[in-house]
C-alpha positions in Angstrom: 113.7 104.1 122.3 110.0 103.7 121.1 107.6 105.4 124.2 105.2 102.6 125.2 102.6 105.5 124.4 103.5 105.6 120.8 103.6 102.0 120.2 100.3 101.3 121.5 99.2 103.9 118.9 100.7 101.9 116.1 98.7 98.4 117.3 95.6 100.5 118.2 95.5 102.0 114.8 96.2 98.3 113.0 93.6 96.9 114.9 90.9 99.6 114.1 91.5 99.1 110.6 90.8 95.8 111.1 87.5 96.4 112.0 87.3 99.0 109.2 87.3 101.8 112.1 90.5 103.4 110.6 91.1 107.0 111.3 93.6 109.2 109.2 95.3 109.5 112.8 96.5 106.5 115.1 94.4 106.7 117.9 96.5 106.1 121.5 94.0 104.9 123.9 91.6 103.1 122.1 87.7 101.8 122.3 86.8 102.6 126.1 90.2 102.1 127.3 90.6 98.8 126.1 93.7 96.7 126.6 95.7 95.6 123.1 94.7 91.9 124.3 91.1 93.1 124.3 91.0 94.5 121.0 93.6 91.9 119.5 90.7 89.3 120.7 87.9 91.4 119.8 89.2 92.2 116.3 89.8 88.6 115.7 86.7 87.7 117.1 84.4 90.0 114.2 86.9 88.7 111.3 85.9 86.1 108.7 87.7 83.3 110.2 90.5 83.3 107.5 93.9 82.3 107.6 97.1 80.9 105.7 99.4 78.2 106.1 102.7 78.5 104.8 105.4 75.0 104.7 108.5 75.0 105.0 111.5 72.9 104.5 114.5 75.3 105.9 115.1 78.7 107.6 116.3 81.0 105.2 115.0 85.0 105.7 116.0 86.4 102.0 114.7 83.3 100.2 111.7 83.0 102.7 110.9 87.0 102.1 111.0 86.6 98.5 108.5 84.2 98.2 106.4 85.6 100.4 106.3 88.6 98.3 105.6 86.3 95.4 102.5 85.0 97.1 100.8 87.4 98.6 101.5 89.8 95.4 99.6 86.9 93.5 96.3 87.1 95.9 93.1 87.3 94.0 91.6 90.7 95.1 88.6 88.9 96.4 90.7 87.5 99.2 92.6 90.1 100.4 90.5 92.3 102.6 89.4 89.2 104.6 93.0 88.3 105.3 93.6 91.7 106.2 91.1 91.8 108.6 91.9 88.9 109.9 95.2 90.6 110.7 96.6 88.3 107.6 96.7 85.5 110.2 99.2 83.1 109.0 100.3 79.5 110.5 104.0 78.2 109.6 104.4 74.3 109.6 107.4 72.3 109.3 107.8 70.3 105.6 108.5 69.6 102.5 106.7 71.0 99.4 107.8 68.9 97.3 106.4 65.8 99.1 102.8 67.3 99.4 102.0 68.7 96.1 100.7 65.7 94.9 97.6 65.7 97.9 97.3 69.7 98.7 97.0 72.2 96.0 99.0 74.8 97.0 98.9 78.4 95.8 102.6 79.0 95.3 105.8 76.9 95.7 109.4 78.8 95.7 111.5 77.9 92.8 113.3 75.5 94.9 110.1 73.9 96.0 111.0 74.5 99.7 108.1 76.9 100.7 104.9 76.9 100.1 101.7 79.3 100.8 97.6 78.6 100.3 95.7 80.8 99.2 93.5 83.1 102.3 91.2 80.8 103.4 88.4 79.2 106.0 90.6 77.5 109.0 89.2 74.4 108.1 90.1 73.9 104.8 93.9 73.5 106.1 92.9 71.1 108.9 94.6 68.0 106.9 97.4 70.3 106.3 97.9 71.2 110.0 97.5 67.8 111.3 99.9 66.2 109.0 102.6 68.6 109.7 103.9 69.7 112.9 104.9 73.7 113.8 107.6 75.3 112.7 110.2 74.8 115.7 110.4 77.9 118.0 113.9 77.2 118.3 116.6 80.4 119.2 117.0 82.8 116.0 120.9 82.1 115.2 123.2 84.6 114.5 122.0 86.7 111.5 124.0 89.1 109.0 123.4 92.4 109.5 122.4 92.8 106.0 120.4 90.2 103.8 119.2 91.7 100.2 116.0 90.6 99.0 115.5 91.6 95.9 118.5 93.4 94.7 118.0 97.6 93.7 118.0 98.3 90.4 120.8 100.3 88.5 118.6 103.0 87.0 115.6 104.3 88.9 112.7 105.9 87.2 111.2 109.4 88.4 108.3 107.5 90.6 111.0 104.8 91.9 111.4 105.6 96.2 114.7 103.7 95.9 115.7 100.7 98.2 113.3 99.9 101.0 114.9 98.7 104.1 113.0 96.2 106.6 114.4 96.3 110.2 113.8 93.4 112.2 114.6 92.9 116.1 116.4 90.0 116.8 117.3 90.0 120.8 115.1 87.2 122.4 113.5 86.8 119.2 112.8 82.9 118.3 113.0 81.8 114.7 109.3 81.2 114.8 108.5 84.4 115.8 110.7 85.5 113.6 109.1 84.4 110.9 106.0 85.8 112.4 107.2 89.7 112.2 108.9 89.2 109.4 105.8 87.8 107.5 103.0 90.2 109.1 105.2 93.4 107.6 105.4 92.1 103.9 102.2 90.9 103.6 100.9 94.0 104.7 102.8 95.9 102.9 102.2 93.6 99.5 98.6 94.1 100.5 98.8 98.1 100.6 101.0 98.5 98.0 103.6 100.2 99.9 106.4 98.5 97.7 105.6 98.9 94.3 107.5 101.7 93.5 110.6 100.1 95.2 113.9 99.5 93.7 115.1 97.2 95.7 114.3 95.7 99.4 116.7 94.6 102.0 116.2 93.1 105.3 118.4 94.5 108.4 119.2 93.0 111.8 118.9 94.8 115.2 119.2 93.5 118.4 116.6 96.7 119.3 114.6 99.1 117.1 114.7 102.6 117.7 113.3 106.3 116.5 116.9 106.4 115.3 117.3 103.7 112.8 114.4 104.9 111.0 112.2 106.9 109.8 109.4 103.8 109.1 106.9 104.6 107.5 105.0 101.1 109.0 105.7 99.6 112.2 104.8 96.3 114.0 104.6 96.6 117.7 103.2 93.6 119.3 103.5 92.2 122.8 106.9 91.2 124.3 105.7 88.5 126.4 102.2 87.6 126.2 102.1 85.2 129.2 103.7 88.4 131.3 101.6 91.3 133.4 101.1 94.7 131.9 101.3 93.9 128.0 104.7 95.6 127.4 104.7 96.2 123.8 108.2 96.2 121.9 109.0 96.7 118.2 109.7 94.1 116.0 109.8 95.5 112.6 109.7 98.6 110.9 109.4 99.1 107.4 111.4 102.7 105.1 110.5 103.6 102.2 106.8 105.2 100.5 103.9 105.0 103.2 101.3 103.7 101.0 97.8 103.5 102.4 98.4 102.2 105.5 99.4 103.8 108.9 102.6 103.6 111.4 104.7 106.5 111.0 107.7 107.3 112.8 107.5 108.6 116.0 109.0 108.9 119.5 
């Protein structure tokens, strides 16, 4: 299993490059000792205050993945390092597309007009959004297959092609909200880095646990367990294969 040492070095190191404080090396204990929730607040407290709202009409990970990628690829470059910084903050609300196009100009619908994402923006230019629409239920994740396919690998892979790229998500006393939360965070990121363009094909799996041993991931979301709980226990809740890019969150204990 991941050391609780190790994982704080993953979410120290996301939240220093945050604040554009980076280092080539995940860092393990952090600005003067502080606590994740410190710099979690801290980070969010320096960042443009800018967010995304995504709608959605059903729960559906391959489909829902898909058009993430779709929307975050299609980010004007202007927008992206805010979001980033912002720890690509993201709200999920419970809807239907279809029925709002018509008031809110969205910046891309699926093809089946069931999600829907806005561009990176000031938290109050989705107020009318947010208060129209309710959360998306956090509800108990039901039973998942093992293996979902994204987007499909292709037959022939060129000579710069790092083949299929797996993303490994922790299902045990996960809720489909959160869910959608870990899920989310990890391909936006790594649309934002460019840490799948040279893949042939992406796939989401479904652990009850991650470990060292289902890897090696080359990015990695730890995040607190419980956040209403003592201590801050971090667990992992995705972990990405495939070509590092230019982020951090390599393998480790």
């Amino acid at each position: 299993m991941f050391t609780q040492e190790y994982l704080r070095a993953q979410a120290v190191s996301r939240l220093l490059a945050a604040r554009d404080e980076r280092a080539e090396q995940p860092c393990t204990d952090g600005p003067a000792g502080e606590s994740i929730a410190e710099l979690a607040a801290r980070a969010a407290a320096e960042a443009a205050p800018t967010t995304v709202t995504v709608v959605l009409r059903r729960f559906d990970p391959p489909a829902f993945a898909r058009a993430a990628l779709e929307a975050v690829s299609g980010y004007p470059e202007a927008l992206r390092g805010d979001w980033f910084r912002a720890y690509t903050r993201t709200v999920f609300l419970s809807g239907d597309p279809d029925n709002l196009r018509r008031r809110f100009a969205f910046h891309h619908v699926s093809g089946d007009g069931a999600m829907a994402w806005t561009l990176p923006g000031e938290r109050g230019e989705q107020t009318s959004l947010r208060r129209l629409l309710q959360l998306f239920p956090d509800s108990p994740l039901p039973a998942l297959p093992g293996r979902q396919p994204v987007v499909e690998a292709t037959d022939a892979e060129g000579p710069t092609s790092d083949g299929e790229t797996r993303l490994d998500l922790a299902t045990s006393g996960v809720t489909r909200a959160g869910y959608l939360v870990h899920l989310h965070h990890v391909l936006a990121e790594a649309a934002l880095t460019g840490r799948l363009k040279n893949a042939s094909g992406l796939v989401l799996r479904h652990l009850p646990q991650l470990d060292p041993a289902d890897g090696p991931y080359t990015m990695l979301r730890a995040a607190v367990a419980e956040p209403s709980a003592a201590g801050g226990r971090l667990r992992a809740f995705a972990g990405l294969t495939g070509a590092p890019g230019t982020g951090a969150g390599e393998q480790g204990p």
